[in-house]
N, C-alpha and C positions, 0 to 999 in steps of 0.2 A: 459441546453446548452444555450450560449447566441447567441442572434439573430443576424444574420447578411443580412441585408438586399440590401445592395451595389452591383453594380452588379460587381466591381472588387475594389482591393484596392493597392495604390501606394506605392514605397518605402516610401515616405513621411509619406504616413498613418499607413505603421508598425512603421518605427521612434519614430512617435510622440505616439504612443501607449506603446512603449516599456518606451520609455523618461520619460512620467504622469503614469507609473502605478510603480513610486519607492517605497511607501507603500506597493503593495501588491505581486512584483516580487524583490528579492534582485539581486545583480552583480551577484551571486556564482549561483542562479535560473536561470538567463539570459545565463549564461555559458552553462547551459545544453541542450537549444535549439543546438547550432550547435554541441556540443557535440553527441546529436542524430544523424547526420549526420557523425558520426568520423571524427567531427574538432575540436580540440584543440587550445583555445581561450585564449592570455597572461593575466595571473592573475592580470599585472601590467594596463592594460587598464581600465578608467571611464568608465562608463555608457553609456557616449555618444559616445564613440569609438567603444562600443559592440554591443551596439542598431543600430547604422552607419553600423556596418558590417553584422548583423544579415540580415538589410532592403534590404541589395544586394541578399539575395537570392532568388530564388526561392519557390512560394507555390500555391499549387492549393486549392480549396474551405475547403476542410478539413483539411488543414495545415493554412489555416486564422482562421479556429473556434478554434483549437488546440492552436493558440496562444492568442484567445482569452478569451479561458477558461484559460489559464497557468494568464494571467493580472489581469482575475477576481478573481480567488482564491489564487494568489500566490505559488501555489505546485500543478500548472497543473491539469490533472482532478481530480475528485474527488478519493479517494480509497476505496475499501472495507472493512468490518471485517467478523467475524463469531464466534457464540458461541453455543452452546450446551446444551440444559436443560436435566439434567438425571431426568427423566419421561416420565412415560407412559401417555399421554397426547394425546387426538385424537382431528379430526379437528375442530370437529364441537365444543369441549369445548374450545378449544384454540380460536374460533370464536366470544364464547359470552365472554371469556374472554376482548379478542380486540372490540367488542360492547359497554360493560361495561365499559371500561378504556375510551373509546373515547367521550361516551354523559357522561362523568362525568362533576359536574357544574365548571366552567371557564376554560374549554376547547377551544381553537380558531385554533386549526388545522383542516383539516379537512381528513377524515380517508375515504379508500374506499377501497374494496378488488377485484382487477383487475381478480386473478382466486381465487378458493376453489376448491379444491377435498381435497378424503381423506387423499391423498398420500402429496398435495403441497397445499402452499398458497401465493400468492401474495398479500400482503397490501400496496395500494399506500398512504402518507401523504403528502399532502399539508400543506402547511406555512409561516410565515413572519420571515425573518432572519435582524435584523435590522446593519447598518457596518456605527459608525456613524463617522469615519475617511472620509466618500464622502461628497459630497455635502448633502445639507437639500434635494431637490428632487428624491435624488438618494441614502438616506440613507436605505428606506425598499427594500428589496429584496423577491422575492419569490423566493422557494424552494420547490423538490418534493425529499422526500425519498421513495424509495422503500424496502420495507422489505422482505426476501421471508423463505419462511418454509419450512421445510420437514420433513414429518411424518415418525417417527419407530414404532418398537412395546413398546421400553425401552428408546427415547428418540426424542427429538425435537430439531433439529439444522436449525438456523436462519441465515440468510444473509442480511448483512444491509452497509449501509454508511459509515465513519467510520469518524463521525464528532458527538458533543456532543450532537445535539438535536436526534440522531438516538442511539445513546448508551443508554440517559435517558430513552427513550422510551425500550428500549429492557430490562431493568433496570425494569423499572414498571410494566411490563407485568408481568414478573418475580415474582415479590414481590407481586401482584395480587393475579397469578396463586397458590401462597404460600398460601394465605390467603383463596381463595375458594379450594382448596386441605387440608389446616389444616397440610403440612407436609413439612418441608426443602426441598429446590430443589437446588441441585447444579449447577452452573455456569460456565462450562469449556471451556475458551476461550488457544489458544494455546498460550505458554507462557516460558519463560525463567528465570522464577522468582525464582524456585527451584536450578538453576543450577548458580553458582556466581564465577566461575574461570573460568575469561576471554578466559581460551583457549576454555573451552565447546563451549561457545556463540558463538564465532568466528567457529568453527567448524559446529557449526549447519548450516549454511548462505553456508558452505563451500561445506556441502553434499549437500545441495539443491538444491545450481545452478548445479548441475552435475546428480542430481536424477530422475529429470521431466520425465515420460513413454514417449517415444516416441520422445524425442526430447536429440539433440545435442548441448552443448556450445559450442559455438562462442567465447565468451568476455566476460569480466568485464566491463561496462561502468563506472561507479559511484561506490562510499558507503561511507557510513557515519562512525565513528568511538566514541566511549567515555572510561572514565576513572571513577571510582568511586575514584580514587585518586586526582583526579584535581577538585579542591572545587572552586579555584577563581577564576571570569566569566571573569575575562578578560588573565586569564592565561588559560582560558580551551578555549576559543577561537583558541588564538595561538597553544598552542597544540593540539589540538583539527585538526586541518587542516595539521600542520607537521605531526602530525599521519596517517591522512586520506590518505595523496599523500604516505607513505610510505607502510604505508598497501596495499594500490591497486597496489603499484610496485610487493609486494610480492604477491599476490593474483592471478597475471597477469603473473608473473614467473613460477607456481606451477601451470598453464592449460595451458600457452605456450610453456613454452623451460624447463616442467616437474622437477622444481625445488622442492628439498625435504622439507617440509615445517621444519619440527623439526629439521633441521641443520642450516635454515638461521637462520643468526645473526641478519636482521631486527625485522623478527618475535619472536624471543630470548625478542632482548628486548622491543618491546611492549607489548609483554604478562609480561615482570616486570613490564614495569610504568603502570599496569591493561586494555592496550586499551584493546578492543573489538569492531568487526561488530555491529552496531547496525538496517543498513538499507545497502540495496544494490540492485542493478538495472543490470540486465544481459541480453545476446541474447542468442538464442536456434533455432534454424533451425528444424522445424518438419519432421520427418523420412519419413511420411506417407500423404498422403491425407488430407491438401492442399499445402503439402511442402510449412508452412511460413516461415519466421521469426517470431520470436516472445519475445515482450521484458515483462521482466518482472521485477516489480516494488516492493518489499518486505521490509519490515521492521516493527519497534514497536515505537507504540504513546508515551512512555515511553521509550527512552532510555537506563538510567541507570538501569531502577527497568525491563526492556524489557517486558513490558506488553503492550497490544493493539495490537497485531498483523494485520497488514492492508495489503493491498495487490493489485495492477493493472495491467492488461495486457494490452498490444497493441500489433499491427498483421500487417507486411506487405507483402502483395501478390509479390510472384516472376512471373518475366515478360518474354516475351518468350524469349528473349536474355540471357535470365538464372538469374538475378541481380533483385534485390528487391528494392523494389520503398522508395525512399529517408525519404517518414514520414509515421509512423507508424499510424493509427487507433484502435478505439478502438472498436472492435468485435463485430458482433453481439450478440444479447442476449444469443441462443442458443453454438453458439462456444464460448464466454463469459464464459457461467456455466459451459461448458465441461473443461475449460482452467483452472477455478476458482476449479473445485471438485480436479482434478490432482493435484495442488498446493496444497489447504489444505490436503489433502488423505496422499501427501510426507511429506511434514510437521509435519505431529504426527505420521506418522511412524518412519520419525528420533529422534523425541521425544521419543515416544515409544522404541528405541535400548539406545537411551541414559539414562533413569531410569533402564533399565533391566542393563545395564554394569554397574551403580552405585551398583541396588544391588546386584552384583556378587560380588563386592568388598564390601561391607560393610555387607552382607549376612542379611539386612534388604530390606524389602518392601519400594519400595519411596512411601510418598504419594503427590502427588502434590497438593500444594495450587489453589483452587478453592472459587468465591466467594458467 
């Protein structure tokens, strides 16, 4: 989290933050700040028209760090992943494994394991991320991943960043654990790499904002859309954003004013020119104890091929006048993993009905690709 040491900050100083960080915030990124508040920002407005309007709002301490994590990373905070090792792997080998991998020679991270039991492991990593787009003083960055584990009897599934130095790592651990085991381990990250008719994809994004235990939708905010038909970058661009505002029209029909999705003619025909969901952002109101809001932030680091699956929640408390507080945070640890297991849990359950209804009709076993 970046430091904020000021004891307040003026419109001036969002302005000018919003204005210097064109590198790592686009207009369409900037859009989605008031977007979080349901305002609707003209697509036709500069930078400095959006940045001007943004700085009139209103933020308290955590809506200044929020914006200035969205400047330093360009895609707000960071998001999660999670994958899976089918093995029987206990803690204390998975430990010397992570020992082993860490004093290995030209290592410069530094590795330290925050808990261990036999059940869970926290690994924190320290590091230098170098972003040589800044200035020369401000090109090395430090970075902490944290990784976390949890122990079965038939398998090990890991929670991590969902940026390349935490994938590699999760990667080599991997290939490690292969190597002092003598035996293949497979790598099951949730994925949509088997499934290539755009309506599937689109469908999966569609159960899941509606599936979360315990919670109700609200809304569509955002989503992202692509084509495997649209090869040229500057024609996938353009298409690429007429899809997107059409889709969320239809998306926003179909939980509003219960529009049948297989009769519209929008949905008809994007599912010709192959769109697909590839990312989407939704509210959910919790049924139950702490009655949040709650947003949640979904999609894949891989678009077209829809692998990486990533994922972030933010949470905002309802206030006693009934109405939930304008910016979202992002949870503590423990309501965090509770919010994070629900997600992934629905997630390959809807996986799980979609290879079973494949093989009813093709009266074949799927096997899904794993790495």
């Amino acid at each position: 989290m970046p430091k904020f040491e000021q004891m307040h900050a003026t419109d001036k100083d969002i302005y000018d933050l919003l204005v210097s960080s064109e590198k790592r915030m686009t207009q369409k990124q900037m859009r989605e700040i008031p977007l979080g508040r349901r305002i609707l920002v003209s697509q036709e407005g500069d930078r400095e028209d959006i940045a001007s309007y943004i700085s009139c709002f209103s933020f308290d301490h955590e809506g200044i760090v929020d914006l200035l994590e969205r400047c330093e990373s360009g895609a707000g905070r960071e998001k999660t992943a999670s994958a899976t090792f089918q093995a029987a792997v206990k803690s204390d080998e998975m430990k010397e494994i992570i020992v082993k991998y860490a004093t290995a020679p030209g290592r410069s991270e530094v590795y330290a394991f925050a808990t261990s039991t036999d059940k869970h492991m926290i690994l924190n990593v320290k590091y230098d991320e170098f972003d040589y787009s800044r200035n020369r003083l401000s090109q090395r960055q430090k970075r902490i991943a944290n990784l976390s584990f949890e122990f079965r009897p038939d398998s090990v599934s890991v929670r991590f960043p969902s940026t390349l130095k935490a994938r590699q790592i999760v990667a080599d651990l991997k290939n490690l654990l292969e190597s002092e085991k003598k035996e293949k381990i497979s790598y099951d990250e949730i994925s949509l790499v088997d499934f290539t008719d755009p309506k599937e994809r689109t469908e999966f994004f569609l159960e899941l904002i509606s599936s979360i235990p315990d919670h109700s939708l609200v809304g569509v905010t955002t989503l992202r859309v692509s084509s495997a038909q649209v090869n040229d970058v500057d024609e996938e661009d353009e298409a690429e954003e007429n899809a997107r505002a059409e889709m969320l029209s239809v998306v926003k029909g179909v939980y509003l004013q219960g529009t049948n999705l297989m009769i519209s003619d929008e949905y008809r025909r994007l599912r010709e020119s192959g769109f697909f969901i590839t990312s989407i952002i939704w509210e959910a109101t919790q049924n139950s104890t702490p009655y949040e809001l709650v947003k949640f932030d979904v999609g894949f680091e891989d678009p077209k091929q829809a692998t990486g699956f990533r994922y972030s929640v933010r949470t905002a408390p309802r206030g006693g006048d009934g109405k939930y507080r304008s910016v979202a945070k992002t949870p503590n640890a423990v309501r965090q993993s509770i919010l994070f297991d629900a997600l992934e849990s629905t997630a390959r359950e809807i996986l799980a009905k979609m290879r079973k209804k494949v093989d009813a009709a093709t009266g074949e076993e799927t096997v899904h690709e794993t790495s």
